[in-house]
N, C-alpha and C positions, 0 to 999 in steps of 0.2 A: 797190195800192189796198187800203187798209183794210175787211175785210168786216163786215156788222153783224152780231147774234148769234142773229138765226134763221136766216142764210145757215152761219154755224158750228156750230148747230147740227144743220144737215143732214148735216154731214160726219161727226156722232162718237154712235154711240148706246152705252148703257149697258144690259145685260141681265141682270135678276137671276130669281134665283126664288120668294124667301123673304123672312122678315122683314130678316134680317142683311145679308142682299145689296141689300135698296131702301134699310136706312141709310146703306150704305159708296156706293151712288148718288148718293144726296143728297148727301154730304159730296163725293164728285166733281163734279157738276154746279154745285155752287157754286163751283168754280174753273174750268172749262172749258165752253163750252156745250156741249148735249151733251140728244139723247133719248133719255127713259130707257120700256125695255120692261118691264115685270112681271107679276110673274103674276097672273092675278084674281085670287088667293086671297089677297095683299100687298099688293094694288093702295092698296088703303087707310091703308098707312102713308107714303103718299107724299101723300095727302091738302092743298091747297091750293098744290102744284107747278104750273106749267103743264109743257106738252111733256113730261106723262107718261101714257103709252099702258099699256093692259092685254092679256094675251094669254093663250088656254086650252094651245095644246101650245109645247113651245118650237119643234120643228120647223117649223111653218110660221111662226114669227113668225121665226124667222133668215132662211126661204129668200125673203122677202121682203127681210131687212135687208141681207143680205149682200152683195146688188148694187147696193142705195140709196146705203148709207154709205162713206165713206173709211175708218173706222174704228171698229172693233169693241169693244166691253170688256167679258167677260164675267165677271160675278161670281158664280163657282163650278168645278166642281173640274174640273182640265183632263182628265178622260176624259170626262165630259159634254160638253164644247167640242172637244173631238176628233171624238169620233164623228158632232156635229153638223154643222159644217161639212164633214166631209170628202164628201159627194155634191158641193159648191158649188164647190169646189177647181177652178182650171183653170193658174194658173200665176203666179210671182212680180212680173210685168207690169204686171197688172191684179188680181189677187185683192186684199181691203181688208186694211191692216193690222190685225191681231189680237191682243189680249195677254187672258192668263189672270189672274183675281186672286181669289185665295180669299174666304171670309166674313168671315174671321179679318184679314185685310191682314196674311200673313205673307210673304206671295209674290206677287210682279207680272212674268207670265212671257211673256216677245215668241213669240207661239207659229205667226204666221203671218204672211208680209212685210215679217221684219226690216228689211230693209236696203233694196229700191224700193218697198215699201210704207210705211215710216217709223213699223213697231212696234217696233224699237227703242227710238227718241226716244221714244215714247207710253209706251212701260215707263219711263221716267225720269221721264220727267212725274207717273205716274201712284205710282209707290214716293218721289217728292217732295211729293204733297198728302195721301198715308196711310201713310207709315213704312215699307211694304211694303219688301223687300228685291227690287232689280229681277235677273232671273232671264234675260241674254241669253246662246245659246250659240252664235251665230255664232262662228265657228272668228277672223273677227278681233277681236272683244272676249275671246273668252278665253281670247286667250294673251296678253293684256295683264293683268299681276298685281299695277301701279302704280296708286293714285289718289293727286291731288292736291288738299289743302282749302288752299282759297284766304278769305282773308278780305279784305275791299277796306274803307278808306274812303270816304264817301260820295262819290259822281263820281269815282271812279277810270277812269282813261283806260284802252283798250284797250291800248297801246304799254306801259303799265306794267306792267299785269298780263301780257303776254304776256311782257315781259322778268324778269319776276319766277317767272314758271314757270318759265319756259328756263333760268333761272340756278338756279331750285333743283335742276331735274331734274340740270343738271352736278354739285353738289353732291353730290347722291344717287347720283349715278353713272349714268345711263342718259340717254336722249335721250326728249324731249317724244312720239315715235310709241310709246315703252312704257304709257304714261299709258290706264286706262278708261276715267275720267272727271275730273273737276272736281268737286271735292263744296265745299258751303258751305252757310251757313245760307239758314232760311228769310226771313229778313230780307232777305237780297241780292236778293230773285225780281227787281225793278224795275230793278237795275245794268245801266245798256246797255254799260256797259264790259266788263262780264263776260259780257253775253250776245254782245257783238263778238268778244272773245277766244276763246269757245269755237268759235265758227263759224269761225275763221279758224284753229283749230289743229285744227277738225276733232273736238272731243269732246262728249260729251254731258255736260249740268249734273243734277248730282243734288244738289237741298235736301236740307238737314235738316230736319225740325219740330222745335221747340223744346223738346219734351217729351222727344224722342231723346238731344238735346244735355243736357238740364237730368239724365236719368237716368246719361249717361256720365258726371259728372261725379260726381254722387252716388256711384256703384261703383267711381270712380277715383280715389281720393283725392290718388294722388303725382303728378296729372297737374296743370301749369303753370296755374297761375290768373292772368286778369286783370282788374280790377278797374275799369280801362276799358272792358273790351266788358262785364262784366258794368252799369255805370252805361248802356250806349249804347243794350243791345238784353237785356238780363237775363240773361243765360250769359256763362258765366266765359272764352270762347272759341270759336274757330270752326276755324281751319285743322286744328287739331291730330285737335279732335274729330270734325271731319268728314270728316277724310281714314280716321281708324279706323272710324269707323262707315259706312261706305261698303263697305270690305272685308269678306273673309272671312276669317277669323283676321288679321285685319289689324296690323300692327307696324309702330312708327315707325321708317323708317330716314333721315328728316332731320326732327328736331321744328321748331317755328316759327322760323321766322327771315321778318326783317323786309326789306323793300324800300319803296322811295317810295308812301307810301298802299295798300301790299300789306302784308299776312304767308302765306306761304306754308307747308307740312309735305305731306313727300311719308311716304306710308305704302305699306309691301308685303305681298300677301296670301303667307300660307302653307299651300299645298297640297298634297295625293298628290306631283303631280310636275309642281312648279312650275318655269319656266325660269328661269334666272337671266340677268335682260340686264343686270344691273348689275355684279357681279364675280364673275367665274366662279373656279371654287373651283380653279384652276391659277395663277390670279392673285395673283403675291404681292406684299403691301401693306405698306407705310413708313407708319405713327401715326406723327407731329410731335407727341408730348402734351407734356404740362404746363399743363394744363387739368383738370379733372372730366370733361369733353367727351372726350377722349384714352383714357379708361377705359371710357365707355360704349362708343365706339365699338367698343375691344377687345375688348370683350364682346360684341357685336353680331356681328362677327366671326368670333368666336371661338365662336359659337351658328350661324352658318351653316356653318361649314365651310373658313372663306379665309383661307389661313395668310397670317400677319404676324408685323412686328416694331413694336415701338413703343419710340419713342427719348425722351431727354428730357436737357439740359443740367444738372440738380442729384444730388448725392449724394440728397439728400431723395426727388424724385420714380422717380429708379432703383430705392431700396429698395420705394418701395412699389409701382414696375411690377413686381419682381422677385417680390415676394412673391403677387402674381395671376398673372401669367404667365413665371416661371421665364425659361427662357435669352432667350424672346422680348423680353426689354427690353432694352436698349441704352443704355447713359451713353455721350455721345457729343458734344460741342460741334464741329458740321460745320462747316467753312470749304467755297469753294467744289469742291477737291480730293475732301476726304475723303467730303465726300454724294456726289461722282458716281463716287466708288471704290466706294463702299459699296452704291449702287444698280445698280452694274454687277456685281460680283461675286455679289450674292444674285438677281439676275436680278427686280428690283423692277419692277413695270408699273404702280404708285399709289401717288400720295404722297398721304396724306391727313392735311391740317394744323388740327389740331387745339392747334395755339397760341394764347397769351394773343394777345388781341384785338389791344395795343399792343406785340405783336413787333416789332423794328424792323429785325433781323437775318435769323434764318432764314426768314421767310416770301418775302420777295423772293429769299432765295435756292436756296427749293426751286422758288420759282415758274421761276424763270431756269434752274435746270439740268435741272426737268423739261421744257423745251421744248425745252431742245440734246439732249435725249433721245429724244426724242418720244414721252413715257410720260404718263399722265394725271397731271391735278393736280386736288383737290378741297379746297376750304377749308372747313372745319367750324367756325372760330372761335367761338365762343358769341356772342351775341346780347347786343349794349349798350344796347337801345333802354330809354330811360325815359323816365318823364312827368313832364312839369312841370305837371299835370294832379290834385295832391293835395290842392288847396287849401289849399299852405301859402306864407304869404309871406313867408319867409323862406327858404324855398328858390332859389337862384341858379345857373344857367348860366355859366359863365366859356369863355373857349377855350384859355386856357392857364395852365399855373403861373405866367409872369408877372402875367398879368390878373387872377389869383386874388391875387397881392400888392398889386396896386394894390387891389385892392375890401378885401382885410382891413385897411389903412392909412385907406381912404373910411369903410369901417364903426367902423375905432376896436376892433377885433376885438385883444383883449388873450391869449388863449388860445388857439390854434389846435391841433386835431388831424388830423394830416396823416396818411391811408391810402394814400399814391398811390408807397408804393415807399420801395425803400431806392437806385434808380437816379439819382435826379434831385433833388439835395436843395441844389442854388445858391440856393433862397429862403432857407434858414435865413440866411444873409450877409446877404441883402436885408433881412431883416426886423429880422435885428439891427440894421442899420446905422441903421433908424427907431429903434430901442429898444426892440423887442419882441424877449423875448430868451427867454419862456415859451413855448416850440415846441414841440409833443409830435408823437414819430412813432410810426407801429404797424407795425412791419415783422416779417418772419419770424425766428425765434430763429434765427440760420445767423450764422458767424465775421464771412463779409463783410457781411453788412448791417449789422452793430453797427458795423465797423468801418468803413462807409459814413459811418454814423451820427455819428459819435465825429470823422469825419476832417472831417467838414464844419461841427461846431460845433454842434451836436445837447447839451446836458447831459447825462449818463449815465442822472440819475434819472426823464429826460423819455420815456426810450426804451423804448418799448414791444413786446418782443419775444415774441410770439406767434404761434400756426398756428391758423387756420380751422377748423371754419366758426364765425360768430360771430353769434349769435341774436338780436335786437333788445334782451331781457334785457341779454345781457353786453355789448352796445354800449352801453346807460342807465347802467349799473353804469360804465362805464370813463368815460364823461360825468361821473357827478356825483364820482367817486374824484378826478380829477384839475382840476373844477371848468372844462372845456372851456368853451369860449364859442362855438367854430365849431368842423364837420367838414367835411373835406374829402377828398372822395372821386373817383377816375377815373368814366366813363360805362361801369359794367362790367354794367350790366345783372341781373335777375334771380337767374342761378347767381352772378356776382359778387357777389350780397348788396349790392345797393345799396337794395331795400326796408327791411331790416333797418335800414342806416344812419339813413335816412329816417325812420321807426318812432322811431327813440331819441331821432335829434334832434326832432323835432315831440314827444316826449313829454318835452322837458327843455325846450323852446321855447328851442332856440338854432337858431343859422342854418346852413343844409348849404350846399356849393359846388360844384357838377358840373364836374369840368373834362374838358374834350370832345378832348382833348388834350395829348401829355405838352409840356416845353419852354416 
C-alpha cells in the first residue's frame, strides 16, 4: 500500500548544522520526504519549509531521532556523526540506517546499516539527487569494480534491459554479480523497467544529474556523441557517461553498444589492488581484428597486463597490427582446422571477435570452435545502429543490394556511388542490363578489390580506390568530382562513418541508401 508523505516522512530525517548543510536539506527534501533538524542558529535559512524543526545541542536532538526514524542523513563531517551516535549504537537489526554527507556534496557515505538497515540504497539515492560520490565499504560492494550505464528508451521492458545487461556483461567478460551498480541518467528516475531490472538482479541505481553528464562531456571531447539523446533529454549520452562517471578511475572496457530500446557500456574501476573477474592476466586471448574496434581492444589489453594475439586476414591490416604490437599479430586466414590448431597450441582461453560487423566466415567459426573447446567467446563487433531520425528525406532503408537495385531503377537514380565493398558487386550487371552503366565504387586500393572491380564490369575510371577514414569534407568533394546522384552505404554505424556519408549527401541534397544487409 502506497504510504502518504507525512507517513514518509517520519521515516527519514535530515540533520544539519549550518548554512550549507540546511541548503543541501532543502535540495534533498524536495526529492524525498524527509524532517529536517537545524540548528537554531540556520534555522532561518530554511524559512517557509514545513516539517522543519530547530535544535540547540546536536546531542540531544540525535538521541531523540535516532530511535524515531528509519533513517538518518547527516550533513557534516563523519567524526561529528561518529562520536554522535555512537552512545545509541546497539546492533545491525534494529539500529536506523545512517549515511554521512559532507556540506560540499563530495561524499555520501553508508556509515551505519548498510545492508538490514537499507543505508546502502539511501547512499545511492542520496549521491543521485546531489552528485555526491556514494561511499559504500561493505566487503560485497567493494569488491565489485564493474558498473553498468544503461540507457533505455522510453517504456523499456524489464526482460530487455535485463537481457541487454547480461549480454553485455558476456561481452565485457565477467558475469552480472561483478556489476556495483546500474548507473543512468537523471531522466530515467520514473523507468519501471529499470527500476524491475535492478531489483531483480539485485543492484543499486545510481542517477546521474545532468550537470555531471553535460561536464563529462565538455572535458571529454573524443568521447562518442549522440545527437538523439542529445535532442531527447539534452546530453550527448547516457550509458557511456554514466557508467564512467559512476566509478573510480573508471575505464571503458565495452563502450556503448545497442540492444532492443537499451544501449548499454560497462566500465571498470582502477584501483591499488583491483581484482580482475574479467580476464586474468594468465589468460591468454585471440583478437579477431579487422576493425578499429580490434586495436583498441589491444591496447586495452595490452594496458592491463593480458597477453594476446591478434589476427587478421589482409596483408594491409597485418602491417599495421605489426607495427603496434610486433610478433603479437598474426596474418592468418582460419579455416575450421587451422583456428583450433592455433588455439590449442598457444593454450588460447578467449576469442574476442573484433570483426567487421558483416563477417560472414569467421565469426561463426570462432563461435563454433570455441564451444568444441569450451573456451569463452566474446563479440566486440562495433555498433551499426543508425538513425533515420535526421530529418532528411531522402535518406532510405533498403534490406538488401537487390532492393537497393529496384529503388535506384523506381528513383531514376542515374549515378550511383556504391561504399558497400568490393565483395558483392552482381548489381553492376543488373544495373547495366536497365542501362545504367555510370556506377562508381569506393573500395580499398588492394590488387583484389580492383580486380573485383574490373571482373564484374565496374569502368576502370569509375573505381575508386582508397583507405579510410573519410571525413564528411572528402565524401562532398568525391560527390560533386564525380557528379554522384546517390550513396550507398552498408549499416555500419558511427566508427563505420556512416554520419560523415550522411553529412555529404544531405549537404549535396542527393539521396543516401542504408542497406541493412549484404546480397
Amino acid at each position: 500500500m502506497e504510504r502518504n508523505k507525512s507517513t514518509l516522512s517520519m521515516e527519514t530525517a535530515l540533520i544539519a548544522l549550518n548554512q550549507e548543510g540546511a541548503n543541501v536539506a532543502r535540495a534533498i527534501a524536495e526529492e524525498i520526504p524527509a524532517q529536517i533538524f537545524v540548528k537554531n542558529e540556520a534555522l532561518h535559512f530554511l524559512s517557509g519549509m514545513t516539517d522543519v524543526e530547530g535544535f540547540s545541542k546536536l546531542s540531544e536532538c540525535v538521541a531523540t531521532a535516532f530511535n524515531k526514524y528509519r533513517r538518518l542523513i547527516f550533513i557534516m563531517s563523519l567524526g561529528i556523526v561518529n562520536r554522535t551516535i555512537a552512545p545509541h549504537i546497539k546492533d545491525k537489526h534494529t539500529d536506523p540506517a545512517v549515511v554521512t554527507l559532507d556540506e560540499s556534496c563530495r561524499f555520501a557515505i553508508s556509515t551505519l546499516s548498510g545492508h538490514e538497515g537499507g543505508a546502502n540504497d539511501l547512499t545511492f539515492i542520496i549521491s543521485s539527487i546531489t552528485g555526491a560520490e556514494p561511499v559504500v565499504t561493505t566487503k560485497t560492494e567493494s569488491d565489485r569494480i564493474y558498473i553498468v550505464g544503461v540507457g533505455t528508451k522510453k517504456g523499456a521492458l524489464k526482460e530487455d534491459i535485463i537481457y541487454a545487461i547480461t549480454e553485455g556483461c558476456k561481452m565485457a567478460g565477467i558475469t552480472t554479480d561483478k556489476l556495483r551498480c546500474i548507473a543512468t541518467a537523471w531522466a530515467k528516475k520514473n523507468e519501471e523497467g529499470l527500476l524491475q531490472a535492478a531489483e531483480e538482479l539485485s543492484l543499486h541505481i545510481r542517477y546521474i544529474p545532468k550537470w555531471m553528464i553535460e561536464h563529462y562531456y565538455n572535458i571529454t571531447p573524443q568521447a562518442a556523441r549522440s545527437e538523439t539523446a542529445f535532442r531527447s533529454i539534452g546530453v550527448h549520452g547516457v550509458s557511456e557517461s554514466s557508467a564512467v562517471l559512476s566509478g573510480k578511475n573508471a575505464q571503458l572496457v565495452l563502450p556503448k553498444t545497442i540492444f532492443k530500446k537499451v544501449t548499454i557500456a560497462v566500465a571498470r574501476e582502477k584501483l591499488l589492488f583491483s581484482r580482475k573477474s574479467g580476464y586474468g592476466p594468465r589468460d591468454m586471448v585471440l583478437i579477431l581484428g579487422g576493425t578499429t574496434e580490434g586495436v583498441c581492444e589491444a591496447q586495452r589489453l595490452e594496458a592491463e597486463g593480458v597477453p594476446f594475439y591478434i589476427s587478421t586476414a589482409t596483408e594491409y591490416g597485418h602491417n599495421l597490427f605489426k607495427e603496434k604490437f610486433g610478433d603479437r599479430a598474426v596474418l592468418a586466414n582460419f579455416n575450421h582446422n587451422s583456428l583450433k590448431k592455433f588455439i590449442i597450441e598457444r593454450n588460447i582461453r578467449r576469442i574476442i571477435d573484433c570483426t567487421h560487423p558483416y563477417a560472414q566466415i569467421i565469426t561463426p567459426l570462432a563461435k563454433r570452435v570455441s564451444a568444441e573447446l569450451d573456451i569463452e567467446y566474446i563479440q566486440k563487433s562495433r555498433s551499426t545502429d543508425v538513425t533515420d531520425d535526421l530529418g532528411y528525406d531522402k535518406l532510405i532503408f533498403v534490406k538488401s543490394l537487390d532492393e537497393c537495385v529496384k529503388k535506384i531503377l523506381e528513383l531514376k537514380i542515374r549515378k550511383p556511388l556504391f561504399t558497400t565493398g568490393s565483395k558483392e558487386l552482381g548489381f553492376i550487371k543488373q544495373l547495366a542490363a536497365h542501362g545504367i552503366s555510370d556506377v562508381f565504387v569506393r573500395v580499398l586500393p588492394f590488387e583484389n578489390s580492383i580486380s573485383s572491380c574490373i571482373t564484374n564490369g565496374v569502368k576502370p575510371q569509375n573505381i575508386i580506390g582508397m583507405h579510410g577514414p573519410f571525413g564528411a569534407e572528402l565524401n562532398t568533394a568525391i560527390i560533386r568530382q564525380y557528379g554522384v546522384d546517390c550513396l550507398i552505404t552498408k549499416k555500419t554505424g558511427k566508427e563505420g562513418g556512416f554520419f560523415e556519408k550522411a553529412s555529404a549527401a544531405m549537404e549535396c541534397g542527393i539521396f543516401i541508401f542504408v542497406v541493412e544487409r549484404e546480397g
